[in-house]
C-alpha positions in Angstrom: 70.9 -12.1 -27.8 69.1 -11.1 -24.2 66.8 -8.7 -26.3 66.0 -11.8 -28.4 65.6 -14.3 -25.7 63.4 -11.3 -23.4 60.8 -11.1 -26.3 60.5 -14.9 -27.3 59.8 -15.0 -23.4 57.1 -12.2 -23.3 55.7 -13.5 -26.7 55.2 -17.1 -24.8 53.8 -15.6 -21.6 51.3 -13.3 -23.8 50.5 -16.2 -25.8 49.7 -19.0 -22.4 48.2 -15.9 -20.9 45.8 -15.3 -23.8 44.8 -19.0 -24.2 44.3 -19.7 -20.7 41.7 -16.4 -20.7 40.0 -17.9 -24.0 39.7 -21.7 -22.4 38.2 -20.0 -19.3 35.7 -17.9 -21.4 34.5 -21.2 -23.9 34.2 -22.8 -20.4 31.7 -20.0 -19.3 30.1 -20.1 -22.5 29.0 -24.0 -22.6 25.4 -24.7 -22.1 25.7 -26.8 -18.7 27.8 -23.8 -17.5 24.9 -21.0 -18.2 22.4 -23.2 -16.9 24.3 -23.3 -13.8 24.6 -19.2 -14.0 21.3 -19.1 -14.8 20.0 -21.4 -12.0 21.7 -19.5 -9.3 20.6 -16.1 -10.6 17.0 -17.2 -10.7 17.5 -18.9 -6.8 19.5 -15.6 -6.0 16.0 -13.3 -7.3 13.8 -15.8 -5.5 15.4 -15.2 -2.5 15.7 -11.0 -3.0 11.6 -11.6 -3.5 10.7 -13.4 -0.4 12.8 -11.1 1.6 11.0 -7.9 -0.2 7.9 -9.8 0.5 8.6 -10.6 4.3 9.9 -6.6 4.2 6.1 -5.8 3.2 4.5 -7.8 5.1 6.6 -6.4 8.6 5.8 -3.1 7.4 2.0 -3.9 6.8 1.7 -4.9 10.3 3.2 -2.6 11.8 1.3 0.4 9.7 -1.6 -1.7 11.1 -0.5 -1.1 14.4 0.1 2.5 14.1 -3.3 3.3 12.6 -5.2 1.3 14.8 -3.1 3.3 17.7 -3.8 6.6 16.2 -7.7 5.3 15.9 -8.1 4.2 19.1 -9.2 0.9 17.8 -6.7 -2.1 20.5 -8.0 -5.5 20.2 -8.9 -4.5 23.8 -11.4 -2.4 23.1 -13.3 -4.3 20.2 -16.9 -4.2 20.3 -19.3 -6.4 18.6 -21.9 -5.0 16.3 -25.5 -5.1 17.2 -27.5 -8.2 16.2 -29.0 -7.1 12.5 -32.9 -5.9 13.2 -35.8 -7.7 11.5 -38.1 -5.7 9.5 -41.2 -5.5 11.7 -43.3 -6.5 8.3 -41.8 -9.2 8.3 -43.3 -10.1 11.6 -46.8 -9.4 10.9 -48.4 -13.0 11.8 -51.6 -11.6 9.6 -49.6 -11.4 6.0 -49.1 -13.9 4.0 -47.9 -14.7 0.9 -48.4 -16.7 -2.3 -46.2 -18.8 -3.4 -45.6 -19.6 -6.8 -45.1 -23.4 -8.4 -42.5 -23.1 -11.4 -43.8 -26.8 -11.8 -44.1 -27.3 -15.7 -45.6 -30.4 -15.1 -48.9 -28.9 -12.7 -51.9 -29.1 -13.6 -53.3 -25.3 -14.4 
């Protein structure tokens, strides 16, 4: 009779064990639940890329740094290029030159 009563028991247990697991997996499964999933995974990556981008970008500068260090090239020490040199032909008060009328409508 114990032996009888023991597996009935265990039987019942197995049996509100296995349907609570299946009610908790059709409840994972419905579509407002794996949108949900889905939604946090995507905000979960976003934030995984804008730290790896901030990452980058800390590591850019301070590369940056290190090479313009190693070049000799502080924002202290910047110098301005020369002014850009006209062509001395350019100059010449004595040339000139024609100019040309794309006017369809002149008189030739």
């Amino acid at each position: 009779m114990f032996r009888r009563t023991f597996w009935f028991t265990a039987g019942a247990a197995a049996g509100v064990w296995a349907t609570t697991k299946v009610n908790r997996k059709l409840k994972q499964l419905t579509p407002e639940s794996l949108a949900a999933r889905t939604a946090d995974k995507a905000i979960e990556a976003g934030h995984k890329l804008k730290d790896f981008a901030l990452d980058v970008k800390a590591g850019m500068v301070q590369r940056e740094s290190e090479l313009n260090d190693a070049l000799g090239l502080n924002a202290s020490n910047v110098h301005e290029l020369p002014a850009q040199r006209r062509l001395a032909a350019l100059d010449h008060p004595k040339q000139q030159y024609k100019t040309i009328s794309y006017n369809r409508n002149e008189d030739h």
